[in-house]
N, C-alpha and C positions, 0 to 999 in steps of 0.2 A: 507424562504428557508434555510436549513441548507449546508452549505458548506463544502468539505475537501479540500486539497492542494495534488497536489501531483506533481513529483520529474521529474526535467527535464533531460540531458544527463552531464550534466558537475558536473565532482565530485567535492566535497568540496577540499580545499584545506591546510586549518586549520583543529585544533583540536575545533572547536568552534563545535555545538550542529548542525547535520543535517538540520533540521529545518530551522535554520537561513544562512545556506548557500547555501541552492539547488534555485537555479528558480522555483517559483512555476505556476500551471497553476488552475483553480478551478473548481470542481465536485462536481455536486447538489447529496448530500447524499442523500436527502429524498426522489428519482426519485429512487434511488436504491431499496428501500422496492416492488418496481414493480416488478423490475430483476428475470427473471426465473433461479435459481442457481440448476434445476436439470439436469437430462445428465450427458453426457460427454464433459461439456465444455472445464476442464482442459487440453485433448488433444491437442487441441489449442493454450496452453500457449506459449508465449513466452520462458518459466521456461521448457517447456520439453525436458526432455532429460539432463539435467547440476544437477549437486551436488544440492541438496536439502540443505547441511550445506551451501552454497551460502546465500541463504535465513533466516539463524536463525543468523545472525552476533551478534555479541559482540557490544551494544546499541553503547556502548562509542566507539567504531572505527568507526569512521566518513566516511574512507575510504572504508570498507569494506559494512558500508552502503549503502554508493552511488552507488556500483557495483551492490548491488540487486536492489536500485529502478531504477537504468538507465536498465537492462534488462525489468524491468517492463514496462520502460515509452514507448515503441513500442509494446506492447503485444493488441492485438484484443478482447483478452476476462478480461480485468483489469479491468472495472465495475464487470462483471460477478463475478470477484474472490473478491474482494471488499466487495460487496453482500453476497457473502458467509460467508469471513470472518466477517461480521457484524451480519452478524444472527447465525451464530455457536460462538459466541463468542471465538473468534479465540484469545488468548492472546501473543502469542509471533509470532516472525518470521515477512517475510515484503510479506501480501498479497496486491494484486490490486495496488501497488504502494506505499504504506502505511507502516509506521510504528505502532511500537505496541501502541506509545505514541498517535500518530495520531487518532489511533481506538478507544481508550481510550478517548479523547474528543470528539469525537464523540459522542459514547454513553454515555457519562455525559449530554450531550444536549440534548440529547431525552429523558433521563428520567425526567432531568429537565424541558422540555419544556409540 
């Protein structure tokens, strides 16, 4: 079972690397490949309706990070959009809870595996 991490409510507080300072909780990636990512899920997002720039922060602001994945972390459709972004090979911006680096090992592991 491949796994991802994703991002709980409390922002980082240092300059240290997202990653290392969010609460993580874990989401079986490969349950994702099931995911129906057609529709209109997006309407559902937690993200509708708020600045889209929200979502493309600057890697290195830790802060501005944790804003995106903390809207994420309560969103209903974060698998769905996750999904998405794994199969459109989504490279920037923070989908389903995820950063880009996150999505990034992700799909290293599946092609490696």
């Amino acid at each position: 079972m491949d796994t991802l991490l994703n991002a709980s409510s409390q922002p980082p507080r240092t300059s240290a690397s997202p990653a290392s300072l969010i609460e993580r909780a874990t989401v079986d990636v490969d349950a994702l490949a099931t995911v129906d990512t057609g529709g209109q899920w997006y309407l559902q997002g937690a993200c509708r309706g708020l600045d889209a720039a929200i979502f493309y922060p600057d890697p290195d602001i830790v802060e501005d990070v944790a804003r995106a994945l903390t809207v994420c972390e309560g969103c209903d459709v974060r698998e769905t959009c996750l999904a998405h972004a794994l199969g459109r090979r989504e490279l920037t911006g923070i989908w389903g809870g995820t950063t880009e680096r996150e999505r990034r090992q992700v799909l290293r592991r599946r092609r490696s595996a």
